[in-house]
C-alpha positions in Angstrom: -201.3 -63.2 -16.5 -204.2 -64.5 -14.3 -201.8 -63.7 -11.0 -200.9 -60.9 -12.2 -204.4 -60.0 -12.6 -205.2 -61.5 -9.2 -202.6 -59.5 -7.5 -203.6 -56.3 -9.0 -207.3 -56.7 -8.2 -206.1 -57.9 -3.8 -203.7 -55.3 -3.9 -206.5 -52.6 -5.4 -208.6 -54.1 -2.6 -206.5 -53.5 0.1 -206.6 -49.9 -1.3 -203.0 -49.7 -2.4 -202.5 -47.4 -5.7 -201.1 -50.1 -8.6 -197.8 -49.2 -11.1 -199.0 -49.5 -14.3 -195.7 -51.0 -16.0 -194.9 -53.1 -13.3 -198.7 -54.3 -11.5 -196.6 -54.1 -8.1 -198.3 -51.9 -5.5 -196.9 -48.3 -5.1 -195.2 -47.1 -1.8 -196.5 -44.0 0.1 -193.9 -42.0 -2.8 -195.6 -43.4 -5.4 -192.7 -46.1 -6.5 -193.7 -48.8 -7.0 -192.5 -51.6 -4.0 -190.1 -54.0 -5.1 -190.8 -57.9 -4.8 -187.6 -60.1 -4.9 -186.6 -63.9 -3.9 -184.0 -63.9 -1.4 -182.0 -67.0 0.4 -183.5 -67.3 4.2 -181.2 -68.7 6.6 -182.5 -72.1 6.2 -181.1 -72.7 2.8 -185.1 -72.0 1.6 -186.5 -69.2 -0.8 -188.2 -66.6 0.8 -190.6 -63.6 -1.0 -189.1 -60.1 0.2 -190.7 -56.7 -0.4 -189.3 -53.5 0.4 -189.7 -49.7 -0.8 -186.3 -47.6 -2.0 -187.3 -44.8 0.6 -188.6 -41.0 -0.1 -185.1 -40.5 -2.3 -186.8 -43.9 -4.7 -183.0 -44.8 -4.9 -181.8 -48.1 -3.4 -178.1 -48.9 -4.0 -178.5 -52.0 -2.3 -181.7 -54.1 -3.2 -183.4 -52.6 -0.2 -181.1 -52.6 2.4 -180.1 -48.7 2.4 -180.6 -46.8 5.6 -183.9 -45.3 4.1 -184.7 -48.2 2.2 -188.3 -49.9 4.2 -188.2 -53.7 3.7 -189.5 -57.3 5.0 -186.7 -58.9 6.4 -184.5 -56.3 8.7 -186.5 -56.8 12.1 -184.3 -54.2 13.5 -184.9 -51.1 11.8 -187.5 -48.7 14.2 -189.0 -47.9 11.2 -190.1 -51.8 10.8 -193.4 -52.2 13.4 -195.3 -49.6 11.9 -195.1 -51.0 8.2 -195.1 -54.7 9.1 -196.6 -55.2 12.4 
């Protein structure tokens, strides 16, 4: 609960909007940003975050076309979200 409380209060800081049910940050479409544990390519755990786009659907645990995530370095979209 003290992390969770933690991330709310950094997150709040940076000026980000918080989800009530879920403490995650909310998106520009005000859904909340989805925080998952994915396999990296060297057999390690990575943290991934990604939005489900302006439809707030992802079919695919953030890798839709319009889906805005961490980990695809070749979307366009992808330098002005994670520089």
């Amino acid at each position: 609960m003290e992390n969770e409380e933690n991330a709310k209060a950094y997150f709040a800081e940076l000026g980000f909007e918080i989800c009530p049910q879920t403490s995650h940050p909310l998106d520009p479409w005000g859904n909340p940003y989805q925080i998952i544990i994915r396999d990296s390519s060297n057999e390690t755990k990575e943290v991934g975050v990604y939005s489900k786009g302006r439809d707030g659907i992802s079919e695919s645990t953030g890798n839709d076309p319009d889906d805005i995530n961490s980990w695809d370095n070749t979307r366009q979209w992808r330098s002005h979200y994670f520089p």
